[in-house]
C-alpha positions as CSV (number, residue, x, y, z in Angstrom):
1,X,100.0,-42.6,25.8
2,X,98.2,-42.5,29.1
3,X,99.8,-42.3,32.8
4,X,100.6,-45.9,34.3
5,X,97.8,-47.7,35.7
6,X,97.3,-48.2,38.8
7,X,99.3,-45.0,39.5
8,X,102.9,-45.6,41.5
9,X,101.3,-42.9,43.9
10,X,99.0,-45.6,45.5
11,X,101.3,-48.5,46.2
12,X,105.2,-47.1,46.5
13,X,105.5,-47.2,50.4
14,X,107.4,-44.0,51.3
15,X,109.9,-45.1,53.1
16,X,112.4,-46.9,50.4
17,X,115.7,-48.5,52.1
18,X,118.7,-47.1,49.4
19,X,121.5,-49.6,48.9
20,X,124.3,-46.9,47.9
21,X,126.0,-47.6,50.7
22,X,127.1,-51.6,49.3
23,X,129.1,-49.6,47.8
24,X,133.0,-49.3,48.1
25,X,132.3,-45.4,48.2
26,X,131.4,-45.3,51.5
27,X,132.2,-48.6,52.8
28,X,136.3,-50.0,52.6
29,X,134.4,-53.9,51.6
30,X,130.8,-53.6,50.4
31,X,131.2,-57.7,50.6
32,X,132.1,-57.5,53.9
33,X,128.5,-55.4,55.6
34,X,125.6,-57.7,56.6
35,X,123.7,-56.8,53.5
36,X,122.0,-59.9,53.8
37,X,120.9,-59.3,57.2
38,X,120.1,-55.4,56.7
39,X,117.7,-56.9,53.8
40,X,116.2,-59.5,55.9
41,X,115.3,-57.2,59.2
42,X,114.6,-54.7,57.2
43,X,111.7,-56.4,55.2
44,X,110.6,-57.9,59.4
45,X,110.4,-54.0,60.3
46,X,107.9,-53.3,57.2
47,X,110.0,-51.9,54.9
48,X,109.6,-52.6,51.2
49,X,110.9,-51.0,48.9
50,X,114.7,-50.8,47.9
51,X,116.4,-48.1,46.0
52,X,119.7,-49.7,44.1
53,X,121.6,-49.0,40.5
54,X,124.5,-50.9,38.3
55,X,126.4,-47.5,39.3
56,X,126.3,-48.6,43.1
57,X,129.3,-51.0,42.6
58,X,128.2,-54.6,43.4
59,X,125.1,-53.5,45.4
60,X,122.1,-54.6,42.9
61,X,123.9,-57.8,43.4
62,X,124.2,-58.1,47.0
63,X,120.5,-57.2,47.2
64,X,119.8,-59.8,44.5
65,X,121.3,-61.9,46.7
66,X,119.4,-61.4,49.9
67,X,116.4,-61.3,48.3
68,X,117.2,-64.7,46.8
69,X,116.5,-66.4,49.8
70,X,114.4,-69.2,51.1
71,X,113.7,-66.3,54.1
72,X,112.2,-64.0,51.6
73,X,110.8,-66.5,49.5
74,X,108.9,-68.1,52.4
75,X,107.9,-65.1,53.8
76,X,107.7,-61.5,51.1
77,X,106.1,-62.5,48.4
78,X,107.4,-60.5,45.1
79,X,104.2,-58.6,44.6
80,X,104.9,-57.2,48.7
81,X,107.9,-55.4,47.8
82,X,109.6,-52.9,45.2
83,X,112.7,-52.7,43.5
84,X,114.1,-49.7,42.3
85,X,116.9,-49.2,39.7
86,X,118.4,-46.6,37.1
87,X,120.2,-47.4,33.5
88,X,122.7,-44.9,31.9
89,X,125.3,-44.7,34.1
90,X,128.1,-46.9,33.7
91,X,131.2,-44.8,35.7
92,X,132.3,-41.6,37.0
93,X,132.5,-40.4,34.0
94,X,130.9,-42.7,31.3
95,X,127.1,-42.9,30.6
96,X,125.5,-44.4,28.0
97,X,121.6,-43.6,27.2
98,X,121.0,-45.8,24.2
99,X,118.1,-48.0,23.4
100,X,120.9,-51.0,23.1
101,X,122.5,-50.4,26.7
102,X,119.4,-49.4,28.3
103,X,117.7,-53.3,27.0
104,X,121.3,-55.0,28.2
105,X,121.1,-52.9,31.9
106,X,118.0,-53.7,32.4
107,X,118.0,-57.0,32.0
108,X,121.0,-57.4,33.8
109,X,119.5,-55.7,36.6
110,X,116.8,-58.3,36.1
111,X,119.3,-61.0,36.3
112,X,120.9,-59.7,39.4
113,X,118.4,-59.3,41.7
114,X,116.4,-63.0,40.6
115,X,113.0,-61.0,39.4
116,X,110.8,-61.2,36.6
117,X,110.0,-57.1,36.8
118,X,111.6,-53.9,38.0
119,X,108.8,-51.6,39.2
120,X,110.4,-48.4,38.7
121,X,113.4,-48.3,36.4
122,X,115.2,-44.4,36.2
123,X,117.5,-42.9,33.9
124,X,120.5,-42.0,36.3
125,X,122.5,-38.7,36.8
126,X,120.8,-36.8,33.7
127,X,122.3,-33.9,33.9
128,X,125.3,-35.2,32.9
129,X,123.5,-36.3,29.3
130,X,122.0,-34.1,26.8
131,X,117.8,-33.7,26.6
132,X,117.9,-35.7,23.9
133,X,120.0,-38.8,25.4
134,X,117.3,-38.9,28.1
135,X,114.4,-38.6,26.0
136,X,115.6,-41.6,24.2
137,X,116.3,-43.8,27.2
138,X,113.0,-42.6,28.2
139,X,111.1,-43.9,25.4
140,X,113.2,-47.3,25.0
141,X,112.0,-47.8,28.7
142,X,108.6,-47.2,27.8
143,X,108.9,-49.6,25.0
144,X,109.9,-52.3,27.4
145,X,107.3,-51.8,29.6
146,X,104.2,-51.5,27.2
147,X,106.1,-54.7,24.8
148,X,107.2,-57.1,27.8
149,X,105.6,-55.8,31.1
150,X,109.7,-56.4,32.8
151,X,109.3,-52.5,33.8
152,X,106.1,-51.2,35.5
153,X,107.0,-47.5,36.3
154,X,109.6,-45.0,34.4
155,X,111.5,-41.8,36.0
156,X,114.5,-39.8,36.1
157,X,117.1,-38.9,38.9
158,X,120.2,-36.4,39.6
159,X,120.6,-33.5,41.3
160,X,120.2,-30.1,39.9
161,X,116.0,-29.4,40.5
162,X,116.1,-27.1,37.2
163,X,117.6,-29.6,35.2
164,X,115.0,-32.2,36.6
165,X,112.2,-29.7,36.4
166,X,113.1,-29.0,32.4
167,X,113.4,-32.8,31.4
168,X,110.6,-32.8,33.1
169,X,108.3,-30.8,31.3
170,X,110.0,-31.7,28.1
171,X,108.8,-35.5,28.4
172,X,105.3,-34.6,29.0
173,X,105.1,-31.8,25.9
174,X,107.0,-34.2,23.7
175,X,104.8,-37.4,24.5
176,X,101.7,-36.3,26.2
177,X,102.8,-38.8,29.2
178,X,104.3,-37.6,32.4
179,X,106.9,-39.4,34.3
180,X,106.1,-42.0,36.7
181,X,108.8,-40.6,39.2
182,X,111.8,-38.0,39.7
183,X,114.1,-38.1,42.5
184,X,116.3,-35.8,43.7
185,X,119.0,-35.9,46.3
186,X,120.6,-33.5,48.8
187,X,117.7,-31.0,48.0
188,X,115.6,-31.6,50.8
189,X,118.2,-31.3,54.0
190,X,117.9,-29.2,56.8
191,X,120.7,-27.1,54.5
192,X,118.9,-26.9,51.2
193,X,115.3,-27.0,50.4
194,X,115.1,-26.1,47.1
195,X,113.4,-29.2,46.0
196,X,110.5,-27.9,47.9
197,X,110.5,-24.3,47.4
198,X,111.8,-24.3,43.3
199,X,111.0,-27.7,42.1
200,X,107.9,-28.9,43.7
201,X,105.5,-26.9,41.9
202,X,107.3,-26.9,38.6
203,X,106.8,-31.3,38.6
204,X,102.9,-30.7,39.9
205,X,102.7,-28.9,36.5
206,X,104.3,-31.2,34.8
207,X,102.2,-34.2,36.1
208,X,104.5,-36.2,38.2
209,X,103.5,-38.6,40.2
210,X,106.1,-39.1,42.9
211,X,109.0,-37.3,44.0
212,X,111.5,-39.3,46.3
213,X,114.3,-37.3,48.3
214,X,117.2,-39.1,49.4
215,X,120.7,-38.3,50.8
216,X,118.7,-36.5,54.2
217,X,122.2,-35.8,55.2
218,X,123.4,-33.8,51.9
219,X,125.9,-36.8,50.9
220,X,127.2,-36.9,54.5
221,X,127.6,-32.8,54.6
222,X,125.5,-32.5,57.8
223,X,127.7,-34.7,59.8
224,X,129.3,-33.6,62.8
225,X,132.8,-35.3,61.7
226,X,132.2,-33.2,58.3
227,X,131.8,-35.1,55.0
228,X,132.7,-38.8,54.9
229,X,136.6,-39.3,53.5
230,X,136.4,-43.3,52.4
231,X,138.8,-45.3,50.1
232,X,138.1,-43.0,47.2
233,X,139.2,-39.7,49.4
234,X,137.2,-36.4,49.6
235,X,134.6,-37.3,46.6
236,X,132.2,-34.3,48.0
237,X,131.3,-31.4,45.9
238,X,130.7,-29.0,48.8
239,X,133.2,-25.2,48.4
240,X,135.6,-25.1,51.8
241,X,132.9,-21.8,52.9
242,X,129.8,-24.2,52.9
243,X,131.4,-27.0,55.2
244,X,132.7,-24.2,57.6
245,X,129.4,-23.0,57.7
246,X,128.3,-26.7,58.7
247,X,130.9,-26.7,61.5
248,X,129.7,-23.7,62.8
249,X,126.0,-24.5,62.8
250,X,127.1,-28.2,64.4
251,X,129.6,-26.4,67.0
252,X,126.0,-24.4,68.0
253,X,124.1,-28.0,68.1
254,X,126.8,-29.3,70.7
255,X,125.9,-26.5,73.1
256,X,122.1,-27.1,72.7
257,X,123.0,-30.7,73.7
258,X,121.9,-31.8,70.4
259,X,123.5,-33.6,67.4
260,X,123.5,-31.7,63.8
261,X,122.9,-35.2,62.7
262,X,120.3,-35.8,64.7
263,X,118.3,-32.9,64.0
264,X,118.8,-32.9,59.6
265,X,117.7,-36.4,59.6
266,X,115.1,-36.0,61.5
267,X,114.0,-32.0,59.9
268,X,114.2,-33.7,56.8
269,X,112.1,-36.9,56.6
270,X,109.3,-35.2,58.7
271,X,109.3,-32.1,56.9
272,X,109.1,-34.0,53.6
273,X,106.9,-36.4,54.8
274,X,104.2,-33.3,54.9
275,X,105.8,-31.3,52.0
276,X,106.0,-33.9,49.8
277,X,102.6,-35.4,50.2
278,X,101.3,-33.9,47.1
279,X,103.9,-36.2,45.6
280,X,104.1,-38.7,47.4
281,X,102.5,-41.9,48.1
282,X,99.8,-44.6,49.8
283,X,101.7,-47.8,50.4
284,X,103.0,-49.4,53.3
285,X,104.2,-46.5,55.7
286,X,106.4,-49.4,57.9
287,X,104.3,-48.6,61.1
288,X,104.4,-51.7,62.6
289,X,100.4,-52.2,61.6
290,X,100.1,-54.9,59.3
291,X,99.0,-53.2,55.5
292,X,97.0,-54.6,53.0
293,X,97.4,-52.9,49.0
294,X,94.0,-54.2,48.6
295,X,92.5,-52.2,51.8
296,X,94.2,-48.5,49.9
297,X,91.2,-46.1,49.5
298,X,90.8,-43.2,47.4
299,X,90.8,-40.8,50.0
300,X,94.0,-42.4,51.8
301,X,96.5,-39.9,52.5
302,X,99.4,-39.3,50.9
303,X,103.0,-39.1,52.9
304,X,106.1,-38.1,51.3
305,X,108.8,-40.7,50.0
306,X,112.0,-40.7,51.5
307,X,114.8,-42.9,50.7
308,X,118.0,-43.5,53.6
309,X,120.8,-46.2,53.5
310,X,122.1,-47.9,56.4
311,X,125.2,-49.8,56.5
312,X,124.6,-52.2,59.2
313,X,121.8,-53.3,61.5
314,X,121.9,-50.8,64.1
315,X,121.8,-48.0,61.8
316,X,118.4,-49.7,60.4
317,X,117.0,-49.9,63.9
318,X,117.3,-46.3,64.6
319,X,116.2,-45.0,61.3
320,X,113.3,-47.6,62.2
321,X,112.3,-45.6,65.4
322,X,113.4,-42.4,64.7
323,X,110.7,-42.8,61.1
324,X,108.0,-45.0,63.4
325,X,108.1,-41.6,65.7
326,X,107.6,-39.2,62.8
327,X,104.5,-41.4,62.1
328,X,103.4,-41.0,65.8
329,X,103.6,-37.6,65.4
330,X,100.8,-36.7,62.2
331,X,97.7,-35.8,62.8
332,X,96.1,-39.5,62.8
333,X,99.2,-40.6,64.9
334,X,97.6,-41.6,68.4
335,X,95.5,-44.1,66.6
336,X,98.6,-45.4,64.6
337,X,100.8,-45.6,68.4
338,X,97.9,-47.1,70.0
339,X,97.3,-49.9,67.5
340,X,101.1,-50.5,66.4
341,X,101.9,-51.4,70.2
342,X,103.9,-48.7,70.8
343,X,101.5,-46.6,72.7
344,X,99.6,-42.6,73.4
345,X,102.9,-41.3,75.3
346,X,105.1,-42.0,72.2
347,X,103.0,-39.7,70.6
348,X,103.0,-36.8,73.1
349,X,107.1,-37.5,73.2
350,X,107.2,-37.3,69.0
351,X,105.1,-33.9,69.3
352,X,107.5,-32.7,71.8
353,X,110.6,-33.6,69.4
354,X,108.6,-32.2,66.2
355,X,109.1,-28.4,68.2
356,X,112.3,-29.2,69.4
357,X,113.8,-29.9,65.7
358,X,112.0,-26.8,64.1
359,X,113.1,-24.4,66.7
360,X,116.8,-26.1,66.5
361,X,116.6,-25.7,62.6
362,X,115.7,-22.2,62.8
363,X,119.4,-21.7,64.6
364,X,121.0,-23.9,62.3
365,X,119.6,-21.9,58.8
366,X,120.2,-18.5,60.7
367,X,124.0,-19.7,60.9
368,X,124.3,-21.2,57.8
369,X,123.1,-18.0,56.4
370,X,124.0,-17.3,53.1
371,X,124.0,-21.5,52.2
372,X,120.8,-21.9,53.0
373,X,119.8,-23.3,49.6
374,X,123.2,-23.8,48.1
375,X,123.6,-26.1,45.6
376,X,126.9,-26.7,44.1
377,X,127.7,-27.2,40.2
378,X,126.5,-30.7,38.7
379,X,128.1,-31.6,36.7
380,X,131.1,-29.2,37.5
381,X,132.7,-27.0,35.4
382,X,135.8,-29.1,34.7
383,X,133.8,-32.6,33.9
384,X,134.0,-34.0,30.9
385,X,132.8,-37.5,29.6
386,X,134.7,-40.5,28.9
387,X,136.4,-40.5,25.7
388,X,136.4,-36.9,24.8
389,X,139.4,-36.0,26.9
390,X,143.1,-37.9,27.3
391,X,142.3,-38.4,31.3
392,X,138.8,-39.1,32.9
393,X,137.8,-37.5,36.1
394,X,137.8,-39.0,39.6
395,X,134.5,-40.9,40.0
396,X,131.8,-38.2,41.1
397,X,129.4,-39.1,43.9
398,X,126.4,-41.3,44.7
399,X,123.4,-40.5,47.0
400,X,122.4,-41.8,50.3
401,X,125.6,-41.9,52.3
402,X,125.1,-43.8,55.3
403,X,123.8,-42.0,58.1
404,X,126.6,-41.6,60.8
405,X,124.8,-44.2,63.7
406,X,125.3,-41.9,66.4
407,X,123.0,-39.3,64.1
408,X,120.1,-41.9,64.1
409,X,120.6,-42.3,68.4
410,X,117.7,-41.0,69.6
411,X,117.6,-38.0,72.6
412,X,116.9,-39.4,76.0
413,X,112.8,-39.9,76.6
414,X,112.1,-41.9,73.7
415,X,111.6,-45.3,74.2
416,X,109.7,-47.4,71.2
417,X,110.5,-51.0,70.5
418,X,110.7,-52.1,67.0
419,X,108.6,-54.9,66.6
420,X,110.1,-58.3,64.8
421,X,108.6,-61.3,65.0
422,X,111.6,-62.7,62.9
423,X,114.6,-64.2,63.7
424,X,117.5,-63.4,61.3
C-alpha cells in the first residue's frame, strides 16, 4: 500500500497540547481543571493539535467537550485542528489489540470528542503486547481508514526506542507501508537522549514520517520537588540512584540561580525542535503569525514535534512564551519576532538563553553521570497482564505530566506578550 497522502509531515503543527494531565493521575479531580478554558485559549494562542487516549481517564471526554462548543464552532473550523488518539489500552494492566476493540475504541473516541475523523489514531503502550498484537491493530486501523476515511493517519507509541524501532521496521518489511507516526516519551529530556542518538536513524530507515517526543520533564523526574506523588502515590519508574542524581544536578541549578525545570524544558523542546526536524513537521508552528495549510511549500522547513500538558491556564501561557522564544531564536527567527509583534530584541534575548541552557546542560549531564541515557525497564520485570495472574499490578504511568508552573516562569529579561484577540 502506499504512504498516506498528503503526508502528516506537511500539516501536523509541531507543537501538539497533550491532555494526560485530565487525568486523576496527576490531578486529585480531572473534572475540577479548566479544561474547557485551557482548550479555548489554547486554540486563541495557535495551537492545534491535541494529544489524548481512552487510557487518560475521562480526558478524550473533557476535550470532546470543549471542543463542542459554539466558541470552537464559530471560530476553528475542524479541518484547522488535529486530534490525536491511541486504542489498545484499556488499564494498568489490561490491553486489548483486537480488530473488534480497536473498531469499538475508535469509534468511541469518535463519539467523545463530537468528530467525524481522528487524524492520527496510535496503538498505545506496545511494548506491553506481543509484535503480533500490534501488527494486527495496525492493519485493522488501516482498514478503517482506506474502507471509511474515520482515521487519516496510523502510528505507534510507548517508551522503550528498541522496542519502537523493531515494530517499526517490522510494519514496513511485513506491508511495504511505513508508519504514519511513532512517539516516544521521556526519551528526549535533558536526562536521556536516546531517542535521538539510538532511535532516530533506525525510524529514518524504516520510513517514518514523524516522530513526536513528549513528557520534556521525564514523567515529572526533572522537577526540583522530585517526581510528582498524586492520588495514586509514587507511580514513577525511576531506581532511588537516578532521582538522587536529579537532586544533585537540581541542588547545582539553585546555585547557578537557575531552575532544573526551567532549563529541561526548555533543552528539550529546542533541542528537538532542530534534532527532530528530519521527522518532524510543516504545520502551524503557533508563532503568533497567522498560517495558511494552503500557503505550505515544498521547501518549508521542517521543526520537530513536541507534545507538553498543562493543567491550568497559566501553565499554557508560559509554555506559550517560553515555545514562541525558541521560535525567535532559529535561524529565520528575526523575521518571525518582527512580524508576530513581539519584536528584534526578543530574538537577541532567546539567542542569549539558547547558550545559557546548553552551557547549564553540560553541568547537569556531567553530574548526572552515569544516567545520562538511562532508561528504566518497560514493562518491568514483575508486570504481568490482566488475567494471567490472581492480583493485577498498580496502574503504570502515562506521559506528559504537567509541567511544574514555576518550571515554565521564565528568567528575568524576557518580556513577550502572548497575543489573544479572544475573550474566554
Amino acid at each position: 500500500m502506499p504512504k498516506t497522502v498528503p503526508p502528516l509531515s506537511s500539516l501536523l503543527p509541531p507543537l501538539v497540547c497533550g491532555t494526560a494531565t485530565f487525568n486523576d493521575q496527576y490531578n486529585p479531580d480531572p473534572y475540577a481543571l479548566p479544561t474547557t478554558g485551557i482548550v479555548h485559549r489554547a486554540l486563541s494562542l495557535g495551537v492545534r493539535a491535541f494529544d489524548t487516549s481512552p487510557y487518560y481517564g475521562p480526558a478524550e471526554e473533557l476535550l470532546g467537550k470543549a471542543l463542542d462548543t459554539p466558541f470552537v464552532h464559530d471560530n476553528f473550523p475542524r479541518r484547522d485542528y488535529f486530534l490525536l488518539t491511541k486504542v489498545g489500552r484499556i488499564a494498568g494492566a489490561e490491553f486489548d489489540y483486537s480488530p473488534h476493540y480497536v473498531r469499538r475504541s475508535v469509534q468511541r473516541s469518535l463519539d467523545r470528542l463530537h468528530t467525524k475523523y481522528l487524524d492520527v489514531v496510535y496503538c498505545h503502550d506496545v511494548e506491553f503486547v506481543t509484535p503480533e498484537e500490534v501488527f494486527t491493530a495496525v492493519t485493522e486501523l488501516r482498514r478503517i481508514r482506506d474502507q471509511t476515511g474515520q482515521i487519516k493517519h496510523i502510528g505507534i507509541s510507548g517508551y522503550p526506542v528498541t522496542t519502537l524501532c523493531d515494530l517499526s521496521e517490522m510494519i514496513l518489511d511485513r506491508t511495504g507501508e511505513p508508519l504514519d507516526a511513532v512517539m516516544s516519551y521521556a526519551n528526549f529530556t535533558l536526562q536521556n537522549t536516546l531517542l535521538g542518538s539510538l532511535a532516530l536513524p533506525r525510524l529514518i530507515a524504516a520510513g517514518v514520517d514523524v516522530v513526536p517526543n513528549a513528557s520534556v520533564l521525564g514523567m515529572g523526574l526533572l522537577r526540583r520537588t522530585g517526581v510528582p506523588i498524586g492520588a495514586r502515590g509514587d507511580f514513577h519508574p525511576s531506581p532511588t540512584e537516578l532521582r538522587q542524581a536529579i537532586q544533585r544536578a537540581s541542588d547545582w541549578c539553585d546555585t547557578q540561580d537557575n531552575r532544573i525545570e526551567k532549563v529541561a524544558i526548555r533543552f528539550a523542546l529546542e533541542s528537538w525542535m532542530r534534532s527532530g526536524s528530519s521527522v518532524g513537521s510543516k504545520g502551524d508552528p503557533a508563532s503568533g503569525i497567522p498560517w495558511q495549510r494552503e500557503k505550505v511549500s515544498h521547501s518549508a522547513a521542517k521543526l520537530g514535534v513536541s507534545v507538553m500538558g498543562v493543567s491550568n491556564i497559566e501553565e499554557l501561557n508560559e509554555t506559550m512564551r517560553v515555545w514562541r522564544s525558541i521560535l525567535d531564536g532559529l535561524d529565520n527567527g528575526e523575521q518571525t519576532a518582527v512580524e508576530s509583534g513581539r519584536g528584534s530584541k526578543d530574538r537577541v534575548w532567546s539567542l542569549i538563553r539558547q547558550k545559557q541552557v546548553q552551557e547549564l546542560a553540560k553541568g547537569i549531564r556531567k553530574i548526572l553521570g552515569e544516567y545520562v541515557d538511562f532508561a528504566w525497564a518497560s514493562p518491568p520485570p514483575e508486570f504481568r497482564k490482566q488475567g494471567l495472574v490472581p492480583t493485577v499490578p498498580a496502574p503504570l504511568p502515562t506521559p506528559a505530566a504537567s509541567p511544574d508552573q514555576l518550571a515554565l516562569k521564565l528568567p528575568m529579561g524576557e518580556s513577550m506578550d502572548v497575543n489573544c484577540s479572544e475573550e474566554i
